[in-house]
Every structure is written in structure tokens, then in C-alpha cells.
C-alpha positions as semicolon CSV with decimal commas, in nm:
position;residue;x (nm);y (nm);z (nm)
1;X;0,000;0,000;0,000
2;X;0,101;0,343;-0,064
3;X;0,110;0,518;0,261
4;X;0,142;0,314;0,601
5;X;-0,059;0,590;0,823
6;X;-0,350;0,509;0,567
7;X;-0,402;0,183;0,725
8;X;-0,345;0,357;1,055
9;X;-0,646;0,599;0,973
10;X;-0,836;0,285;0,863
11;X;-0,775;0,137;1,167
12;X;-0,869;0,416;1,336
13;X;-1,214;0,467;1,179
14;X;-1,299;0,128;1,257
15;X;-1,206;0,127;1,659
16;X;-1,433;0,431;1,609
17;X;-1,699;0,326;1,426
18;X;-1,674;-0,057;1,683
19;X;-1,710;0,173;1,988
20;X;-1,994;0,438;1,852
21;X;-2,221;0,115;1,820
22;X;-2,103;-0,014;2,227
23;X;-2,465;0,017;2,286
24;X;-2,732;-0,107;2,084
25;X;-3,085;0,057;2,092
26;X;-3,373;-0,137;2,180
27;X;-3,523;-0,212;1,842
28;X;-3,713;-0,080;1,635
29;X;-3,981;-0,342;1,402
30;X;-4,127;0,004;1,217
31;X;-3,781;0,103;1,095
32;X;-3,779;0,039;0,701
33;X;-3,378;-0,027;0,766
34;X;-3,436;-0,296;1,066
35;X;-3,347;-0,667;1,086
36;X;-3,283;-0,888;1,384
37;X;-2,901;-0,886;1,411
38;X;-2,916;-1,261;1,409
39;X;-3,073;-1,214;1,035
40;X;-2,812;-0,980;0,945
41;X;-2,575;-1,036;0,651
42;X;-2,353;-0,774;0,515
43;X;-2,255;-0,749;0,152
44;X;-1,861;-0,692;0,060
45;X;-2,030;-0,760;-0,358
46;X;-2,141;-0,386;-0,368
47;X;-1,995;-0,194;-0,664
48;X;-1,858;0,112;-0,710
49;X;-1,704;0,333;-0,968
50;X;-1,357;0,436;-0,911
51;X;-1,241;0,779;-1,071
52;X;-1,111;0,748;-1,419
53;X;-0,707;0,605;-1,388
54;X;-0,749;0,526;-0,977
55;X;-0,717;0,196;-0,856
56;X;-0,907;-0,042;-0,627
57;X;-0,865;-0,336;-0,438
58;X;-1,000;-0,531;-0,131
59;X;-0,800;-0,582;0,150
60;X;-0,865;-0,722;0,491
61;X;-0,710;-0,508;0,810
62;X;-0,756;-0,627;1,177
63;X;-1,028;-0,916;0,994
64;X;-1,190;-0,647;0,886
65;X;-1,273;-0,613;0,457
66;X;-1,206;-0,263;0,299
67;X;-1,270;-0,180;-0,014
68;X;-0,946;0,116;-0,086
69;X;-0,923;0,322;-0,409
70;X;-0,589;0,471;-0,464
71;X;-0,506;0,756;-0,690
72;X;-0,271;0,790;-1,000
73;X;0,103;0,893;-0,906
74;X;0,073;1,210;-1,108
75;X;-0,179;1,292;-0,841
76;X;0,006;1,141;-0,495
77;X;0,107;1,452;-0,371
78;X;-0,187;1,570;-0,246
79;X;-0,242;1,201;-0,098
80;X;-0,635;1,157;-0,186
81;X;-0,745;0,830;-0,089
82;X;-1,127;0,660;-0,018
83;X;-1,155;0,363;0,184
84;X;-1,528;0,147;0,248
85;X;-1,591;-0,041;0,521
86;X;-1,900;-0,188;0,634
87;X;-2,004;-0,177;0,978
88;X;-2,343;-0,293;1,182
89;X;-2,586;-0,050;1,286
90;X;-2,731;-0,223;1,568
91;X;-3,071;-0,106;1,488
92;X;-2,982;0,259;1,483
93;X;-3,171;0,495;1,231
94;X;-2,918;0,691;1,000
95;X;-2,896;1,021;1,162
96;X;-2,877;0,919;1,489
97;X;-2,598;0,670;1,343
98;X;-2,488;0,989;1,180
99;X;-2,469;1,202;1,486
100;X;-2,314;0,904;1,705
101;X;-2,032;0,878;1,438
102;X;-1,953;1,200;1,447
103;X;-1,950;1,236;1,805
104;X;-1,726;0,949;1,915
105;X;-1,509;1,075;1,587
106;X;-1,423;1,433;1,789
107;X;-1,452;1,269;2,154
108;X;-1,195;1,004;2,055
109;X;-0,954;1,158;1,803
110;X;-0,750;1,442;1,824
111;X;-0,734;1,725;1,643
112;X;-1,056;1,633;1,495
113;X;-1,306;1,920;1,363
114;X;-1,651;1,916;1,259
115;X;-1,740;2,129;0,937
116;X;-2,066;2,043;0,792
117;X;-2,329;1,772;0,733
118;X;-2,584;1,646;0,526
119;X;-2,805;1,409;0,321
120;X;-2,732;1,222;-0,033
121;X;-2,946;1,014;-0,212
122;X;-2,801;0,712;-0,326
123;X;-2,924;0,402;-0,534
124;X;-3,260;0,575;-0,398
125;X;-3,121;0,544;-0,071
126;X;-3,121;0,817;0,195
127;X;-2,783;0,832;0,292
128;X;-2,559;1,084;0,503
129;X;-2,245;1,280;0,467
130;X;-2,023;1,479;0,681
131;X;-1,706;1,687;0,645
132;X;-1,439;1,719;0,908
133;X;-1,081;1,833;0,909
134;X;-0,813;1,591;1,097
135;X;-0,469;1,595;1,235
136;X;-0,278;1,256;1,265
137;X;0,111;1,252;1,308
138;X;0,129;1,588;1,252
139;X;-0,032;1,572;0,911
140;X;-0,343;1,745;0,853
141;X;-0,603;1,623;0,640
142;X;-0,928;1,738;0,487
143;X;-1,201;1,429;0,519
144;X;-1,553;1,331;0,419
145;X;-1,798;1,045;0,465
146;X;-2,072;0,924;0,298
147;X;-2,317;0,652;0,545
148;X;-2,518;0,463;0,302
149;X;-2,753;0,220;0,495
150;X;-2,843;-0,099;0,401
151;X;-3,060;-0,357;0,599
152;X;-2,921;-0,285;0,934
153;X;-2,517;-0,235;0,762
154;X;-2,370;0,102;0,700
155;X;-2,161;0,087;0,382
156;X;-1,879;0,370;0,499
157;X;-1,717;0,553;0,177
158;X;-1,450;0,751;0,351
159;X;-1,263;1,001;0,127
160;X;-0,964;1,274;0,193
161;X;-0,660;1,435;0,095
162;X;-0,424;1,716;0,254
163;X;-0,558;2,035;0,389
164;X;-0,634;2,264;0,152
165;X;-0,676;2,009;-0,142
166;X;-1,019;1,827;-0,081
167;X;-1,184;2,085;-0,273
168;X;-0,969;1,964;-0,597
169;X;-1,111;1,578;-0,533
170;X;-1,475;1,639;-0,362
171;X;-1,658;1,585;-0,723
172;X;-1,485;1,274;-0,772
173;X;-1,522;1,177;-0,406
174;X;-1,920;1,252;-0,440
175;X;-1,941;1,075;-0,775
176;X;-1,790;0,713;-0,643
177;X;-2,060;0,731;-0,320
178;X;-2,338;0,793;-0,589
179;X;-2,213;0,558;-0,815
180;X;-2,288;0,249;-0,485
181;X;-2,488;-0,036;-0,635
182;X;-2,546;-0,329;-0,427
């Protein structure tokens, strides 16, 4: 892989997004998104379309799948990258999975702020995004993620690049979450 503190931030995101679902709701039949965890199956076949010249391949980090598209080297320097993960939602509607993220994302990372939030329709799914800035090692980085949910699963498209150059990648960032086909 190209950059080693990538996997760290991977890693990272999914201690975060293991301890933001510690505690299950009680459930909820009338949610359109619910399924008795025991009836729960995730699906690593989704699809997505990488940006034109990036690359993409599965890998498996703490026995967990990710899905990570890499850029071009012509492009490196600014260090976008987009990871998926999928993670349970223990019954949780989307924004208060949303909000929980996004929480336990500032409460248990530092150097972590909140910009702005919203929703994204995807595959004629209501999904969620957020922006935040980061600091990790002393690098600072400009993030986004998309939470597309999927009988009880949250598909996690995670994209970023250095601070000051998201603004250069957000388009193709947006069009890979919108292009999510199950």
C-alpha cells in the first residue's frame, strides 16, 4: 500500500466506528432499515465506480474487509485516498448513526473538527455525509464520509486528501458514493 498511516487511519475509523455502536438501541420493528441482528448479513459484492485512472482493491485489516481506491502517481502529492468499510448498525436509524459517528469521531480523536453535514441520495437510498478536518502525526487532512444504509449495515465511503486540497477531489469523491450499487 502506498502510505502506512493510511491503514493507521483505517484502523482508526474502525475502533471508532466498533465503539460508537457499544450500545445497541432497543429495536425498532417500524424502521424500514431494521433486521434482527441474528438475520443480518452484510454485503462486501457492492460496486462502485472508481475515478477514471485510480485503482481499487480489497484488503482485509484487523479481519476487517475494505474496499481502498488509490489515486494515480501524477496525483500522490496531495495524498487523496477513499476507503469502504462496512459496519453494523445495531438497529440505529441513520442520523442518529450519523450524529453518534460524528460524536465518538471528535470525543476520541485528536485534532478532529466538525465542518458540515448532510443528506445524499443514493441508489434511492437516503444516505448521510459529513465533512471534518483531521490531524494525525502531525499531518493534517481534509475528510468526508458518505453513510449509506443498508438492511441494518452502513456501507462507509471515507474520502480525503491534505488540507487545503479536498476541494480539488470532492466531485470525484461525491461521484464514487453515488455511483454504490449493491
Amino acid at each position: 500500500m502506498k502510505c502506512p498511516s493510511f491503514c493507521l487511519s483505517l484502523i482508526s475509523l474502525t475502533i471508532l466506528l466498533a465503539c460508537q455502536n457499544a450500545k445497541a438501541p432497543t429495536k425498532k420493528a417500524a424502521s424500514p432499515n431494521y433486521q434482527p441482528e441474528d438475520q443480518q448479513v452484510s454485503n462486501f459484492n457492492f460496486q462502485v465506480e472508481p475515478p477514471a485512472g485510480w485503482a481499487m482493491h480489497d484488503t482485509i485489516i484487523e479481519d476487517l474487509k475494505y474496499r481502498v481506491v488509490l489515486p494515480p502517481d501524477s496525483l500522490d502529492h496531495d495524498r487523496p485516498r477513499i476507503s469502504i468499510v462496512i459496519t453494523s448498525m445495531h438497529g440505529r436509524e441513520i442520523d442518529d448513526y450519523t450524529t453518534r459517528n460524528m460524536d465518538n469521531l471528535k470525543a476520541t480523536m485528536e485534532g478532529v473538527t466538525l465542518q458540515e453535514r448532510g443528506a445524499i441520495n443514493i441508489s434511492s437510498i437516503s444516505a448521510r455525509w459529513a465533512t471534518y478536518t483531521r490531524e494525525h502525526n502531525g499531518v493534517a487532512r481534509d475528510m468526508i464520509i458518505y453513510i449509506i444504509p443498508v438492511r441494518g449495515f452502513a456501507y462507509v465511503i471515507s474520502g480525503g486528501a491534505n488540507k487545503g486540497t479536498i476541494t480539488k477531489y470532492r466531485i470525484l469523491f461525491d461521484q464514487l458514493a453515488r455511483s454504490f450499487k449493491l
